[in-house]
N, CA, C and O atoms as a GROMACS GRO file, in nm:
protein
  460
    1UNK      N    1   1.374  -0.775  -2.710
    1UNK     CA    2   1.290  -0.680  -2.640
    1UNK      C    3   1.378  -0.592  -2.552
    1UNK      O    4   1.485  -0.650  -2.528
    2UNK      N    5   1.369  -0.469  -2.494
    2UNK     CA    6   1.458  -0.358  -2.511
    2UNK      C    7   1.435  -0.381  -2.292
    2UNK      O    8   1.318  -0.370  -2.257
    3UNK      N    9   1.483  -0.393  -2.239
    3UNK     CA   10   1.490  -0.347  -2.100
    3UNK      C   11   1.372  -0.246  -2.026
    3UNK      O   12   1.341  -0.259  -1.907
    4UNK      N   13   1.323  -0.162  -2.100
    4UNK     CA   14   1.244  -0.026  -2.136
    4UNK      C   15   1.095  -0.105  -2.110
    4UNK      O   16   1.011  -0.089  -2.021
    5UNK      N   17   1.099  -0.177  -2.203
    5UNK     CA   18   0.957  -0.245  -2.213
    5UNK      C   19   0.961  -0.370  -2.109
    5UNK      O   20   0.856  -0.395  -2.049
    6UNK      N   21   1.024  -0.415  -2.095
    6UNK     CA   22   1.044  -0.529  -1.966
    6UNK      C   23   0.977  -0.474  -1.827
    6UNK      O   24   0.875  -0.510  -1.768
    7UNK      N   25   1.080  -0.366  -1.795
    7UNK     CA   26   1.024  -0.287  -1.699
    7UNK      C   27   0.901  -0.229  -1.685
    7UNK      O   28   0.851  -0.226  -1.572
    8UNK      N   29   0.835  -0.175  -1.794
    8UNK     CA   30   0.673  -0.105  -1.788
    8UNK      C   31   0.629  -0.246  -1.742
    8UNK      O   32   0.577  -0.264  -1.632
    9UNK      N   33   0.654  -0.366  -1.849
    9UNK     CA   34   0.510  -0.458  -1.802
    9UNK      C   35   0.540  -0.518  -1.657
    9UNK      O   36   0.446  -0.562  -1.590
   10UNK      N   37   0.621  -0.519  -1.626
   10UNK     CA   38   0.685  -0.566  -1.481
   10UNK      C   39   0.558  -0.473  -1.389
   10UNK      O   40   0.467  -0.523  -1.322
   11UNK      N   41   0.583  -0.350  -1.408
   11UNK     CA   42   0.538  -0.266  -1.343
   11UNK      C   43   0.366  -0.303  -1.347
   11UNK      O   44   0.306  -0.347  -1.250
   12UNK      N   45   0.309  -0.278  -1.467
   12UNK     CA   46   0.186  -0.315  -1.560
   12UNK      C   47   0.134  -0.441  -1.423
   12UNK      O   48   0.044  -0.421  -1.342
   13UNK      N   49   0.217  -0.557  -1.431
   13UNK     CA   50   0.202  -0.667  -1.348
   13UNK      C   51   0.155  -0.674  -1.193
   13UNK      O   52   0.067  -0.739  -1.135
   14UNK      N   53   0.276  -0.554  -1.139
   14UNK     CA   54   0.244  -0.559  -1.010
   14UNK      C   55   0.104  -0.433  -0.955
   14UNK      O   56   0.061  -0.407  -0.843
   15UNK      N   57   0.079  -0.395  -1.051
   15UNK     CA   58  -0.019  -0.299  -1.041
   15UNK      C   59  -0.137  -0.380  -1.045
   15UNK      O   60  -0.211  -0.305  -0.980
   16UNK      N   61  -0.196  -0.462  -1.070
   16UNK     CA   62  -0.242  -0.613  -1.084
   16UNK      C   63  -0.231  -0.667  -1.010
   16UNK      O   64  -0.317  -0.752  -0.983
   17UNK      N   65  -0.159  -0.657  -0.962
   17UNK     CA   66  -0.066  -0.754  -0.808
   17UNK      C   67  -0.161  -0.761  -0.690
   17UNK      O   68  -0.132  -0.835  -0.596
   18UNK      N   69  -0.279  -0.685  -0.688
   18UNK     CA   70  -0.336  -0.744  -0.557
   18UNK      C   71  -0.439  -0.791  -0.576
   18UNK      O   72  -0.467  -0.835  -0.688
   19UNK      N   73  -0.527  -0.795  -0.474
   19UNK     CA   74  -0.641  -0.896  -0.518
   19UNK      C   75  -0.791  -0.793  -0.560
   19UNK      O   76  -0.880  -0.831  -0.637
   20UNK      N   77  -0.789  -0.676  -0.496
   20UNK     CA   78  -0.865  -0.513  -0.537
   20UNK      C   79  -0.871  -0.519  -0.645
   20UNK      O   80  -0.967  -0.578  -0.694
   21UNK      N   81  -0.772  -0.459  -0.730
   21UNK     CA   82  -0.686  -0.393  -0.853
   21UNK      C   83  -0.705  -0.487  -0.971
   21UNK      O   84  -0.720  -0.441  -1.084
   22UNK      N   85  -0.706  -0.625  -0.946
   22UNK     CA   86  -0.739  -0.757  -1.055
   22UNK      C   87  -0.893  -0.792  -1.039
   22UNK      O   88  -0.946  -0.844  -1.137
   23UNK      N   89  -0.962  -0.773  -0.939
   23UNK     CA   90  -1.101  -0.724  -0.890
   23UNK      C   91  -1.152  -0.599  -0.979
   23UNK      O   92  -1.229  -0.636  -1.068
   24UNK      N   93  -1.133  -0.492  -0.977
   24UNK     CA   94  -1.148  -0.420  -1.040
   24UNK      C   95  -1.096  -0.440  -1.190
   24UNK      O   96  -1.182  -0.457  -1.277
   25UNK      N   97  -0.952  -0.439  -1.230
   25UNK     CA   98  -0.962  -0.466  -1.370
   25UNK      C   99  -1.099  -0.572  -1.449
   25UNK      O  100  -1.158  -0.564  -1.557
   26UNK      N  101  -1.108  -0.658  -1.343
   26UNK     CA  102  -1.216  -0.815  -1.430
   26UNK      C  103  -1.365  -0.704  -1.444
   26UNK      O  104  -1.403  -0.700  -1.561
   27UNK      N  105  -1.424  -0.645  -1.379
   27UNK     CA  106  -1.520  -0.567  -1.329
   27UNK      C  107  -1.544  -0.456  -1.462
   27UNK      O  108  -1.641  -0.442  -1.537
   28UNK      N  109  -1.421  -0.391  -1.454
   28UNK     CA  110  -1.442  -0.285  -1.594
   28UNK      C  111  -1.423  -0.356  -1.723
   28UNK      O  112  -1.468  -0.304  -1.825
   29UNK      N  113  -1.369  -0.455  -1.727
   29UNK     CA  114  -1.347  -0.550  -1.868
   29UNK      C  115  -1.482  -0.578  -1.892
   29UNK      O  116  -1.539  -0.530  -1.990
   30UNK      N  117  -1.549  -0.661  -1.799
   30UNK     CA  118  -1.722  -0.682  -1.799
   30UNK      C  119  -1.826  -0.563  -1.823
   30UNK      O  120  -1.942  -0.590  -1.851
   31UNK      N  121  -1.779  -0.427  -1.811
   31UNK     CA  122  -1.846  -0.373  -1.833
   31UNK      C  123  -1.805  -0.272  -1.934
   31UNK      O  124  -1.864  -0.164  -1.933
   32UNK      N  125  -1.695  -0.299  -2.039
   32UNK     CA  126  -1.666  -0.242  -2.173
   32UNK      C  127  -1.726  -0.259  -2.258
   32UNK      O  128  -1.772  -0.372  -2.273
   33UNK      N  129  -1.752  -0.168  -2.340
   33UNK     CA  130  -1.698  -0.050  -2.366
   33UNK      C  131  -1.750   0.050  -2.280
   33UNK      O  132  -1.685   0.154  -2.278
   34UNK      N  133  -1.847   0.044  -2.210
   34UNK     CA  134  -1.922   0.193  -2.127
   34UNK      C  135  -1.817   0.226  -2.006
   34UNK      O  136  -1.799   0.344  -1.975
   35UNK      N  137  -1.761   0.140  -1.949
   35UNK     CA  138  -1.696   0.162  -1.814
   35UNK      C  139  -1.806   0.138  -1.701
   35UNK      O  140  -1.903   0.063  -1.701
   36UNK      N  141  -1.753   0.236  -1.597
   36UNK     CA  142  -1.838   0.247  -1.467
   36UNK      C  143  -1.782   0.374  -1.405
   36UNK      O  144  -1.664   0.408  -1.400
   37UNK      N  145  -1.911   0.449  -1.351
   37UNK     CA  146  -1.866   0.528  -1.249
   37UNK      C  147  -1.810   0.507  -1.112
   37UNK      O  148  -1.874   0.434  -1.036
   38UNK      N  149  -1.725   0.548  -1.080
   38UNK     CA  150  -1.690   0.481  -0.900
   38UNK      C  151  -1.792   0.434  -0.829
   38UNK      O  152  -1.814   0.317  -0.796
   39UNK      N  153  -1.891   0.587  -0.792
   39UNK     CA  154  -1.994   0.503  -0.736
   39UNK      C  155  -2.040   0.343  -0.791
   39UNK      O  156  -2.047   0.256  -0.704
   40UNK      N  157  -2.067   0.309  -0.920
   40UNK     CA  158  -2.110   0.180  -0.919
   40UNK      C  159  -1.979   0.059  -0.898
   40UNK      O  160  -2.008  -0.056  -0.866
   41UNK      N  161  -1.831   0.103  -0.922
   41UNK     CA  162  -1.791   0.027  -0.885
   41UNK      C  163  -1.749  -0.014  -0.707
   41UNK      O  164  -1.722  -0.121  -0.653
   42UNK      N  165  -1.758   0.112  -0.661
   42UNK     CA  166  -1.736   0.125  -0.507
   42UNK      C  167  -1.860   0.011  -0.421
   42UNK      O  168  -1.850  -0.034  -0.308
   43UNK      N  169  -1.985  -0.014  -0.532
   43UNK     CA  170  -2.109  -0.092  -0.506
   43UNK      C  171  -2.105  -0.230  -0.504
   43UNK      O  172  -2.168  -0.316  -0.442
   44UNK      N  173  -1.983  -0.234  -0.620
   44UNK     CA  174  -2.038  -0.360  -0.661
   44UNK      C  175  -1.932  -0.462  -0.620
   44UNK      O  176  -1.937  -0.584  -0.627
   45UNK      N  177  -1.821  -0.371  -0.567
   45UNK     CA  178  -1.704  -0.450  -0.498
   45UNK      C  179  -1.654  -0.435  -0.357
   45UNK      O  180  -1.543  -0.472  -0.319
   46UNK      N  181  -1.784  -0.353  -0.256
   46UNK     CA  182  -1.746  -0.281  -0.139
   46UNK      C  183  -1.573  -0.245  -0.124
   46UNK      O  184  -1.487  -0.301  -0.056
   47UNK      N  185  -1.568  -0.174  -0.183
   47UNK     CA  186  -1.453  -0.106  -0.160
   47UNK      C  187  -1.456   0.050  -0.137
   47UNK      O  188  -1.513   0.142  -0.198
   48UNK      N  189  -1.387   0.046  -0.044
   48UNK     CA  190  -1.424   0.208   0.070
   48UNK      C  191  -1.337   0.309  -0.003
   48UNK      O  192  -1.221   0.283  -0.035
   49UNK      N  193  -1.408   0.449  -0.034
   49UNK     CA  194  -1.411   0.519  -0.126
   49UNK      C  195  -1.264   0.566  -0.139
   49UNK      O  196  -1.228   0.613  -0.246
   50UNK      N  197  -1.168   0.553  -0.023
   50UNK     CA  198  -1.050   0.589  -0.033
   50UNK      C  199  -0.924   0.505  -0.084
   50UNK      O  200  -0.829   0.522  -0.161
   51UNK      N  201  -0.966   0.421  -0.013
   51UNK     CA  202  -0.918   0.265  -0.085
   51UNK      C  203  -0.925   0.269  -0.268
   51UNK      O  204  -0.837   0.276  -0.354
   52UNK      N  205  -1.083   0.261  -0.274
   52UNK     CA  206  -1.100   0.234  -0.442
   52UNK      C  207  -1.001   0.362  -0.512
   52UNK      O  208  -0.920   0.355  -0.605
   53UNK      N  209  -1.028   0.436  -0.458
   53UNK     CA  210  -0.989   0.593  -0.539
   53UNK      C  211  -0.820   0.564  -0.551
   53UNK      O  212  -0.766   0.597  -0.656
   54UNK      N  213  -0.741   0.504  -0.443
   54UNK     CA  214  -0.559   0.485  -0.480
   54UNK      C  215  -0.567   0.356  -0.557
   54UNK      O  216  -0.499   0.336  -0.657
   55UNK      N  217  -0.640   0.281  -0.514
   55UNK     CA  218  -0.608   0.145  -0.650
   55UNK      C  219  -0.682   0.187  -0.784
   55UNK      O  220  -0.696   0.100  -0.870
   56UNK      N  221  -0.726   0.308  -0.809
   56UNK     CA  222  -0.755   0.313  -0.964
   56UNK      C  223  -0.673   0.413  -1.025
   56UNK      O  224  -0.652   0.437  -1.144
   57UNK      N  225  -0.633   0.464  -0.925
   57UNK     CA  226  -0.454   0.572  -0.952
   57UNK      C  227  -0.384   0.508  -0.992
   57UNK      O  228  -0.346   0.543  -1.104
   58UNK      N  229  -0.317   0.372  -0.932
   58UNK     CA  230  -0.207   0.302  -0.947
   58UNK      C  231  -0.266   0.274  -1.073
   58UNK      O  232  -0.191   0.291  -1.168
   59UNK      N  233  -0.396   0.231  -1.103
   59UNK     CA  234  -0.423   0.160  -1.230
   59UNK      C  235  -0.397   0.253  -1.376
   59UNK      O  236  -0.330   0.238  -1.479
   60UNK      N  237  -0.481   0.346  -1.325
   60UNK     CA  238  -0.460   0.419  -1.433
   60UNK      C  239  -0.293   0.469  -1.424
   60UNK      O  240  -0.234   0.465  -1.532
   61UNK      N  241  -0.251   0.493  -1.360
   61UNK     CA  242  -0.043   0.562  -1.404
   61UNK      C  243   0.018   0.405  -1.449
   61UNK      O  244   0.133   0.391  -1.489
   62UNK      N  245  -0.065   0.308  -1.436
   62UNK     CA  246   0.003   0.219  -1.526
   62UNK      C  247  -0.019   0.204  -1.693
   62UNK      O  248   0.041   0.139  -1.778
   63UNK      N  249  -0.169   0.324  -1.697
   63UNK     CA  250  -0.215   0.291  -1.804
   63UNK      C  251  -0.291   0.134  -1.804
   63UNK      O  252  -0.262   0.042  -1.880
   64UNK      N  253  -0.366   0.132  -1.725
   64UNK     CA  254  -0.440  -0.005  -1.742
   64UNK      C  255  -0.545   0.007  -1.758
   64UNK      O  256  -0.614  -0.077  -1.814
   65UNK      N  257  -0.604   0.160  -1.695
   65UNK     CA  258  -0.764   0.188  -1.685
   65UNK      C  259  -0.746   0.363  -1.717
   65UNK      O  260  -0.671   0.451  -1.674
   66UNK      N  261  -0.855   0.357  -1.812
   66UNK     CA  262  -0.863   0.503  -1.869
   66UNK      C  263  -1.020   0.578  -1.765
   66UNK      O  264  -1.111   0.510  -1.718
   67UNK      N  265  -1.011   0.687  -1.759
   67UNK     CA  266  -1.101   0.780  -1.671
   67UNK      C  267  -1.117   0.887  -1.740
   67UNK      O  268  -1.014   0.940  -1.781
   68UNK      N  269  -1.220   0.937  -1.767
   68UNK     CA  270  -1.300   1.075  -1.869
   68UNK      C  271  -1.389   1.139  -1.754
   68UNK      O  272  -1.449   1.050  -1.693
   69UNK      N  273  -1.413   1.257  -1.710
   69UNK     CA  274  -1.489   1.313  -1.608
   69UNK      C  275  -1.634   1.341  -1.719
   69UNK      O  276  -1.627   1.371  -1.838
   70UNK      N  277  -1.741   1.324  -1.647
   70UNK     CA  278  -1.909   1.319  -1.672
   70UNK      C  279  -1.976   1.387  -1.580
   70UNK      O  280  -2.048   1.342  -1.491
   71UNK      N  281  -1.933   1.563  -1.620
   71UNK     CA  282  -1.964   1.622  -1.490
   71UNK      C  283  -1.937   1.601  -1.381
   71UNK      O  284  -1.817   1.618  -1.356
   72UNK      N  285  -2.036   1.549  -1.247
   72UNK     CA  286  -1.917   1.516  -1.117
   72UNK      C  287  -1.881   1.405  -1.157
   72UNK      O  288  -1.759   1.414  -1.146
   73UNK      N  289  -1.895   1.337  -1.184
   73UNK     CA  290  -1.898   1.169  -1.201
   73UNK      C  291  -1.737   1.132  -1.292
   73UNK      O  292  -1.712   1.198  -1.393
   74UNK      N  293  -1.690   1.080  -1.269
   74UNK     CA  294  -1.547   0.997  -1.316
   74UNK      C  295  -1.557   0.854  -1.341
   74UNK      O  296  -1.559   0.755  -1.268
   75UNK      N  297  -1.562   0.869  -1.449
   75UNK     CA  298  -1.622   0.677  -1.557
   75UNK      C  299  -1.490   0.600  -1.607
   75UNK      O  300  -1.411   0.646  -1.690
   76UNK      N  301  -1.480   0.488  -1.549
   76UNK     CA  302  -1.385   0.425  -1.589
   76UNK      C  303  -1.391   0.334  -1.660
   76UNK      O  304  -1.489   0.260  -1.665
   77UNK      N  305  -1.254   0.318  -1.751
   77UNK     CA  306  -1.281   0.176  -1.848
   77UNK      C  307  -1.133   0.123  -1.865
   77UNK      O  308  -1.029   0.189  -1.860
   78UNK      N  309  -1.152  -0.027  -1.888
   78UNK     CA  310  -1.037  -0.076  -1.862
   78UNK      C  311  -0.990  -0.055  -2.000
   78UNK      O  312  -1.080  -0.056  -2.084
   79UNK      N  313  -0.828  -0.028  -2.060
   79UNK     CA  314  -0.759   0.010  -2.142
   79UNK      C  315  -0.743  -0.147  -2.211
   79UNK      O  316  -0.639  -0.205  -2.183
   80UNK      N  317  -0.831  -0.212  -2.292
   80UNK     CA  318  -0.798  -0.323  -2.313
   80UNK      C  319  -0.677  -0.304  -2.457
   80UNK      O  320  -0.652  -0.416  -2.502
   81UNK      N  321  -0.627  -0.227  -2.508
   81UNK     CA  322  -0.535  -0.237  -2.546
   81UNK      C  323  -0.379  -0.254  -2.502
   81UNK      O  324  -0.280  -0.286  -2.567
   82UNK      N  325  -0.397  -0.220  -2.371
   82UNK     CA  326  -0.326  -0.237  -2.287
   82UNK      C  327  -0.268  -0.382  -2.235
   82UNK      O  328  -0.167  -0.452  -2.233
   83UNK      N  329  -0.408  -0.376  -2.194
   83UNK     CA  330  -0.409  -0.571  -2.173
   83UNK      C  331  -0.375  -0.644  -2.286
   83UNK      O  332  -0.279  -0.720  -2.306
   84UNK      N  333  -0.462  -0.612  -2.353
   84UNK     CA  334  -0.420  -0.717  -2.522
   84UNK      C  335  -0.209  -0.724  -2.500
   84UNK      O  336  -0.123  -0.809  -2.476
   85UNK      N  337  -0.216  -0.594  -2.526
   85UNK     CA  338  -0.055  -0.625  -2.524
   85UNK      C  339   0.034  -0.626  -2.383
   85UNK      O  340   0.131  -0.550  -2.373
   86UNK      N  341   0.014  -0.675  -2.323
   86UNK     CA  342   0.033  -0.757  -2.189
   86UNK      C  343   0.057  -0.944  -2.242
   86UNK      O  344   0.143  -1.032  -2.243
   87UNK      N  345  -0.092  -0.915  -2.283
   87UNK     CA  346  -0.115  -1.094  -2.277
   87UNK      C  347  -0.043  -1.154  -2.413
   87UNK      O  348  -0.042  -1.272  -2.448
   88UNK      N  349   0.035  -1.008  -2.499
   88UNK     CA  350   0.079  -1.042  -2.650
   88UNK      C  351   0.248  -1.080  -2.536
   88UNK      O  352   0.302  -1.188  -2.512
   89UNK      N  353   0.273  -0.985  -2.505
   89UNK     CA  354   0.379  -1.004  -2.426
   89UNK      C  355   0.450  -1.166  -2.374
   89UNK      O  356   0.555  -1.219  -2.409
   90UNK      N  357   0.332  -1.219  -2.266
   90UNK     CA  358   0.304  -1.334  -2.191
   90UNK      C  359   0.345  -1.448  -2.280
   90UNK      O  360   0.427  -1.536  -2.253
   91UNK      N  361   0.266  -1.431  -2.402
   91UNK     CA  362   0.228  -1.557  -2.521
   91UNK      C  363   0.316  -1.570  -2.604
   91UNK      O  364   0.328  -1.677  -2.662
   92UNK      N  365   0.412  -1.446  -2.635
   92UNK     CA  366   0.447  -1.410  -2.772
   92UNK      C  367   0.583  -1.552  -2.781
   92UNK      O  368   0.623  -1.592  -2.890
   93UNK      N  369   0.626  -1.597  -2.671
   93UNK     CA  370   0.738  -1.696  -2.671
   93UNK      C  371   0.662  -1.798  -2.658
   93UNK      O  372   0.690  -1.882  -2.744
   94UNK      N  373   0.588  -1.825  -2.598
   94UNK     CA  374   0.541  -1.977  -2.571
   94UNK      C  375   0.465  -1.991  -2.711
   94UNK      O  376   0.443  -2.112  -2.719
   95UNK      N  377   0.401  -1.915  -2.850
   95UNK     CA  378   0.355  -1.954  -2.887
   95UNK      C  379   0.454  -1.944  -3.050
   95UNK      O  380   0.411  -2.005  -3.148
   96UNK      N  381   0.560  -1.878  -3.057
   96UNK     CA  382   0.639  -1.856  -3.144
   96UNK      C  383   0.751  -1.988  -3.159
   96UNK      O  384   0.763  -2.072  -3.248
   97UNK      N  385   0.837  -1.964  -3.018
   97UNK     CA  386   0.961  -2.008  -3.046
   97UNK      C  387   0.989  -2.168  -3.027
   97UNK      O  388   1.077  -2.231  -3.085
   98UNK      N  389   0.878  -2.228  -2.915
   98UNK     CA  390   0.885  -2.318  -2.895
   98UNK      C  391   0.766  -2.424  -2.870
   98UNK      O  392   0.780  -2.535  -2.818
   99UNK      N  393   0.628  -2.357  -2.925
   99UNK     CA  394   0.504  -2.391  -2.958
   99UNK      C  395   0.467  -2.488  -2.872
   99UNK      O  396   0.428  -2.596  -2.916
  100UNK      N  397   0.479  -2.450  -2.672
  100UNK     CA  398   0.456  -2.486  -2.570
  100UNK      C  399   0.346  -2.476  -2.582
  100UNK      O  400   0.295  -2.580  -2.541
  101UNK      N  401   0.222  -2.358  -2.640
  101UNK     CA  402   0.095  -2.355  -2.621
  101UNK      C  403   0.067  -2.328  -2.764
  101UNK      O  404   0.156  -2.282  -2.836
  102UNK      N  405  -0.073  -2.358  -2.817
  102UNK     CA  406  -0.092  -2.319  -2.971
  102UNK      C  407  -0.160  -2.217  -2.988
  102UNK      O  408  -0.257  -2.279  -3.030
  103UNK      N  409  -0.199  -2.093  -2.993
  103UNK     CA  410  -0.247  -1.989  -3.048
  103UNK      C  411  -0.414  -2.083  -2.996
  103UNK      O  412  -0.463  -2.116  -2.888
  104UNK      N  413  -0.438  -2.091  -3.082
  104UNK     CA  414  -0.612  -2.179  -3.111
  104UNK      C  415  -0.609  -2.182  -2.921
  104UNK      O  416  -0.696  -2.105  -2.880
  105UNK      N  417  -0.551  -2.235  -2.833
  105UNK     CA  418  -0.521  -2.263  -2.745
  105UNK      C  419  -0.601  -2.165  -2.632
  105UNK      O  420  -0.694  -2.189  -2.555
  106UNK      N  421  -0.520  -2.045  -2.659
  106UNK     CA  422  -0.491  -1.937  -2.576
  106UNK      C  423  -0.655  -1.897  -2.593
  106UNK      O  424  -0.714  -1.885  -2.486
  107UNK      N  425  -0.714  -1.882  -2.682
  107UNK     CA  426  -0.841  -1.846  -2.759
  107UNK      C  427  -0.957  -1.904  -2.684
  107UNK      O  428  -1.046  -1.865  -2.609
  108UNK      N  429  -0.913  -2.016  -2.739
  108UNK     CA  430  -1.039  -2.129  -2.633
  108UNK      C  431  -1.085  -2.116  -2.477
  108UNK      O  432  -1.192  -2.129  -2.417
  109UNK      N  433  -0.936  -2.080  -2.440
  109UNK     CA  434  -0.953  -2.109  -2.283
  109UNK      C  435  -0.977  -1.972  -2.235
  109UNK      O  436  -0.985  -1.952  -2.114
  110UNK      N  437  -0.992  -1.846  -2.343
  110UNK     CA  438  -1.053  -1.715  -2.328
  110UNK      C  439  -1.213  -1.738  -2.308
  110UNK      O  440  -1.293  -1.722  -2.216
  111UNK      N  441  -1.216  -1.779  -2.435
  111UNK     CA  442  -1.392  -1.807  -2.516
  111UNK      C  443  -1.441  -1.894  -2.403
  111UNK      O  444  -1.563  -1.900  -2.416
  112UNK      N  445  -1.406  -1.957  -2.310
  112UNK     CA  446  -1.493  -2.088  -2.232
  112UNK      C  447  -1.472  -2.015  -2.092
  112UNK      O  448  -1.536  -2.064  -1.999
  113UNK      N  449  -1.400  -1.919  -2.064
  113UNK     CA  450  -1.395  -1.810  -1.945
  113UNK      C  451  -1.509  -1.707  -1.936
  113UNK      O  452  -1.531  -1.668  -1.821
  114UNK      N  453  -1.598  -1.648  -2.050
  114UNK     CA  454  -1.682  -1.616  -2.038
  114UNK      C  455  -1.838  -1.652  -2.062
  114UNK      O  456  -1.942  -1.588  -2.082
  115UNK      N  457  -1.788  -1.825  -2.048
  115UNK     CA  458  -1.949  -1.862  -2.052
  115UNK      C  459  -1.949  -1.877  -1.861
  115UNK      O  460  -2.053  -1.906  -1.801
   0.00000   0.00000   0.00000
């Protein structure tokens, strides 16, 4: 893996890094494919409009969360391709080289996270 890509997800990571920003990512994942407008996420996570508005900057220049304008309104959705390859990233050794975790594994403990 090239230095190049080390660094984005590093970055990817700490953009994530607080407790808002991983708040918000879980929030728009739950509500994909439609997204949310600020207003409903500013609602549903009291987060003060200035606040929310720089942690979905950082999000989105990481590419984590995509934004389309809806007239006034700005709808967000989390870039789960993004994530997918994050979590391909995370797994791709533990489940290749030295079969620390098993694929079936990783799946399960997804699938039993959203009951």
């Amino acid at each position: 893996m090239r230095t190049e890509q080390i660094v984005r997800y590093a970055d990817m990571f700490a953009a994530m890094g607080t407790e808002s920003r991983l708040r918000i990512v879980r929030l728009l994942l739950s509500a994909h494919p439609q997204g949310m407008v600020v207003g409903e996420i500013q609602s549903e996570l009291g987060i003060s409009a200035s606040t929310l508005s720089h942690h979905l900057e950082k999000l989105k220049n990481e590419g984590l969360v995509q934004v389309n304008r809806q007239g006034t309104f700005l709808r967000y959705t989390a870039s789960v391709e993004a994530l997918q390859e994050l979590l391909t990233f995370l797994y791709s050794e533990c489940c290749t080289r030295n079969q620390v975790i098993e694929p079936r594994q990783i799946v399960q403990v997804s699938n039993q996270e959203r009951i």
